[in-house]
N, C-alpha and C positions, 0 to 999 in steps of 0.2 A: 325805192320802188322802181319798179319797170315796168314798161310799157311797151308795144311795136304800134305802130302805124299801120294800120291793115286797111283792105278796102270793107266800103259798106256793106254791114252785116257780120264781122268778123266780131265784133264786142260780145264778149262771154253773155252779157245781159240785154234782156230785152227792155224795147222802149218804154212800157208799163213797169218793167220792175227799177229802173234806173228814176222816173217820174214817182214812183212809190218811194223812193229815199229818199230824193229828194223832198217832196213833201211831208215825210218823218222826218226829218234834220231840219228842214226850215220851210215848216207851214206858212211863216209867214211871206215868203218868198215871192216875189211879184211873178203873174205868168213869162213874161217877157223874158225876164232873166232863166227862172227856168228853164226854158226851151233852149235858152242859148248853152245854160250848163249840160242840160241832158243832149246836145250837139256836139258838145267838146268829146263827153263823157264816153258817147257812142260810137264816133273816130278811131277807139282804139280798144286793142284786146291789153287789159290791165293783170299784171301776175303777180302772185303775192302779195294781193292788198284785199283787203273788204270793201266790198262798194260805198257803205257806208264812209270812207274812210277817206275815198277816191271823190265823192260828191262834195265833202268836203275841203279837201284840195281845192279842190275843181272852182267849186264857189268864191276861196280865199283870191283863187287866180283871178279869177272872172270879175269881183270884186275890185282889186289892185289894179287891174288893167283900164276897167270898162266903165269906173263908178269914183276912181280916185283923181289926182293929178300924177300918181305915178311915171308916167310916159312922158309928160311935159319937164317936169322935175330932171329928167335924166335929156331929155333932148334942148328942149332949150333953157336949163337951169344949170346945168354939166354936173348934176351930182352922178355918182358910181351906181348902181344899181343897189348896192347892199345901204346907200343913205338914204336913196330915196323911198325906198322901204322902213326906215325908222320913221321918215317923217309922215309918211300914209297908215304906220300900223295901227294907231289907234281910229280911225277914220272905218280903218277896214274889220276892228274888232266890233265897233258899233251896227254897221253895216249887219254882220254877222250878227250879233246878239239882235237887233231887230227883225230878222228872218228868222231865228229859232222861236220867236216867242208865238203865243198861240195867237190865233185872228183874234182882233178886237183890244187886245191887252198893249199893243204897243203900235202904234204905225210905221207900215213897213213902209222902205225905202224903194 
């Protein structure tokens, strides 16, 4: 996938339609996080991808970084980047399956 870094307002997608995927991909998605994802999302003009595709990334990212020990793992644990992603990924696949599920069926994270 590629990406550039543009200034604000340069994302193919507007604020409502990146907020509309996001809420089809993971209704259950806390607002908080949302905003953070549809801010990552909107930073850059995305090629060759479908947004659907891109919010997804985007979440796994946001996810790993912001809601796991990822960071810690790799600063004061010395694992590689590619370990400390084995040891987050199931963490982060939950994360994820409780934001796609419909309101009320599962409590989101």
């Amino acid at each position: 996938m590629q990406f550039e870094i543009n200034a604000p307002g340069a994302c193919q997608w507007t604020e409502a339609q990146i907020l509309d995927a996001i809420a089809r991909t993971f209704p259950s998605c806390p607002h908080k996080h949302a905003r953070r994802i549809l801010k990552t999302v909107s930073v850059r003009r995305w090629n060759d991808i479908k947004l659907s595709a891109v919010v997804e990334q985007v979440a796994g990212n946001y996810a790993r970084h912001e809601l796991t020990d990822y960071d810690a793992l790799i600063d004061r644990h010395g694992l590689d980047p590619d370990e400390a992603r084995v040891v987050v990924a199931d963490e982060i696949g939950d994360i994820l399956r409780d934001w796609k599920q419909r309101p009320g069926s599962r409590r989101a994270r």
